[in-house]
C-alpha positions, 0 to 999 in steps of 0.5 A: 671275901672281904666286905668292900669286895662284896660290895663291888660286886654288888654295885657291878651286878646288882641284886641282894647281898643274900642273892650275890652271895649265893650265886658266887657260893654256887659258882665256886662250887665244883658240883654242877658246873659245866664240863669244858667239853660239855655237849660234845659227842665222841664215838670211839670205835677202836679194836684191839688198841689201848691208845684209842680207849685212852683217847677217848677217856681224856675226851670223857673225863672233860666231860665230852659224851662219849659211846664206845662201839664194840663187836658182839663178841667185845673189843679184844682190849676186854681181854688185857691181863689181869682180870677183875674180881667179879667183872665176867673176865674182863682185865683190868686195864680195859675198866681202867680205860672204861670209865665215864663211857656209854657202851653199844654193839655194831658189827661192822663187818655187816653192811646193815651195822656199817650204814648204823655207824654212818647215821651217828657218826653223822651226829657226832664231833669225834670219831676215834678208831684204831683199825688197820690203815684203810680198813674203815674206809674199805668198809665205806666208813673212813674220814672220806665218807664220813666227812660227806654227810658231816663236814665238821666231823673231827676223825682220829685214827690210830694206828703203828705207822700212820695211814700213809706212806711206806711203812705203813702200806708195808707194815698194814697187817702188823697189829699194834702193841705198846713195845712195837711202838716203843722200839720202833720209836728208839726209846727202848734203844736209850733206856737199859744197862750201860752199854759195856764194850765185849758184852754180847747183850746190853739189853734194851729196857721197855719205859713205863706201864704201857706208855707207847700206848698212853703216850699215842693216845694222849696226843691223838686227844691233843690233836683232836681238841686242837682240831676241835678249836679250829673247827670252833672258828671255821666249821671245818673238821679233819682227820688227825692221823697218829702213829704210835712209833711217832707219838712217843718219838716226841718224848726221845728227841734229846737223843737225837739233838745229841745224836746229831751234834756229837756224830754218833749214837748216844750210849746207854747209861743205865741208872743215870739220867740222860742229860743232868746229875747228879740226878737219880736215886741212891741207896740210904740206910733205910732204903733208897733217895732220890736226889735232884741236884744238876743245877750248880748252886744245887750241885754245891749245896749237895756238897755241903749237906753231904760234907763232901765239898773237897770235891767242889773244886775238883773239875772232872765233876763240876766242869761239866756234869752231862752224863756221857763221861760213864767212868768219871760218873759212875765213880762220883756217884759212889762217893755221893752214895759213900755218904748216903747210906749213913742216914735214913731217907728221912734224916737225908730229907730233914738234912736238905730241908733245914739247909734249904731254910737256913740258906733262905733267912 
């Protein structure tokens, strides 16, 4: 900070130098500051699903007080292989998911551990559960309870299909899992090996570590900060009802703009990306690149590193790049792969970099 800066906030605020000085050095310091959602207080009580644990954690890590409620025997999520070194069998997932949370017992399915939740729930801002639909409320501890004795209470359930409508009645007693949501969703359907006519299997590909399950919880979190600003404003709370099929819908709608345009399914393809390229990894002498290039000044550029730009003028690859012509893409990416693996990855990276720096002079 210039001296002339130092000044201003002197003659702004007031105080010494000295007293400025340390005060700004303690504001911009990292230790001590509040939390963003500091003095807000989540109970999570959610059985057997990921989703919740993660919820819950994007609560803890802003700095929300959050206590996680488990049965006497713990939360099946415990159970989630593999198990950590010295932690009483519990799987390494769970304590990933554990982090910055208080823990207590209630057995909810006695009546006296049931009327215990309903006095802290009456005291919190958050709940998060992950019971099947209906179940809490059975229990006389669903939203329609709770929301009684605390009408600012913001109430995240998260289940398969939703509290409501049809497929969730029909599908109550399913139970949740990461690669349900992920086919029921139709994201497994677009991901997998190109789609080959004859074959009896063009198998599917499940996307990610768990990401059904992060995905759900992330934005069950979104919606219950979201509804926690509204309440900021009125002093109402709500119930935030996550599916997690339609959770992760929101990463696939592309397929389905595609779908919709062109009159029919949008086929696998496999190593390619969906929409752009060239756009993927491919094989170095040293191991594999990655190569982003969709854009057509990048596309050119590529031409040139790769000494490849007799082909800048042919049309079946600058025209249009979208994927969905397999034969035409899959031919062009041998030619790109044709002069990759003549270089390292760093030698491929050094290559791009002092183009990219030439170009900019």
């Amino acid at each position: 900070m210039s001296n002339k800066d130092k000044e201003t906030i002197l003659v702004r605020y007031g105080g010494s130098r000295r007293e400025r000085e340390e005060f700004l050095k303690a504001m911009m310091s990292p230790g001590g500051k509040p939390e963003v959602l500091e003095g807000i207080k989540v109970l999570d009580v959610s059985y057997a699903n990921l989703s919740g644990d993660v919820c819950s954690s994007i609560f803890a890590e802003f700095g929300a007080e959050v206590v996680k409620i488990e049965p006497p025997e713990g939360d099946p999520s415990r159970k989630i292989t593999p198990y950590g070194v010295n932690r009483n069998g519990t799987g390494v997932p769970f304590i990933m998911e554990a982090r910055n949370k208080k823990y207590c017992t209630l057995d909810l399915r006695k009546e006296a551990d049931r009327a215990e939740f309903k006095k802290m729930a009456a005291k919190v801002d958050v709940v998060v559960e992950t019971y099947a639909p209906g179940k809490m409320d059975a229990w006389g501890i669903g939203y329609r309870q709770l929301s009684e004795v605390n009408p600012g209470l913001i109430y995240i359930a998260i289940s398969p299909y939703g509290q409501y409508g049809e497929k969730a009645k029909k599908n109550i007693n399913i139970p949740d899992s990461d690669i349900t949501a992920q086919a029921a969703s139709g994201a497994a359907a677009n991901i997998g090996d190109i789609e080959t006519e004859g074959e009896p299997y063009n198998w599917p590909l499940r996307a990610g570590v768990w990401l059904g399950w992060y995905v759900s919880g992330i934005e069950a979190a979104l919606g219950g900060t979201v509804a926690l600003y509204y309440k900021l404003n009125t002093g109402e709370g709500q119930m935030i009802d996550v599916a997690t099929a339609d959770a992760f819908v929101s990463l696939v709608g592309y397929p389905v703009l595609i779908g919709f345009t062109w009159n029919k399914s949008r086929p696998r393809i496999g190593r390619h990306d969906f929409c752009l390229y060239p756009y993927g990894f491919w094989k170095s002498k040293d191991g594999i690149v990655a190569i982003a290039a969709a854009r057509d000044h990048n596309f050119r550029a590529l031409l040139k590193i790769l000494k490849i730009w007799k082909h800048e003028d042919d049309w079946r690859f600058t025209f249009d790049r979208i994927p969905d012509l397999l034969d035409q893409i899959e031919k062009f990416y041998s030619i790109i792969e044709e002069q990759t693996v003549k270089y390292t990855s760093d030698e491929l990276v050094t290559m791009a970099l002092q183009y990219s720096i030439k170009s900019a002079r």
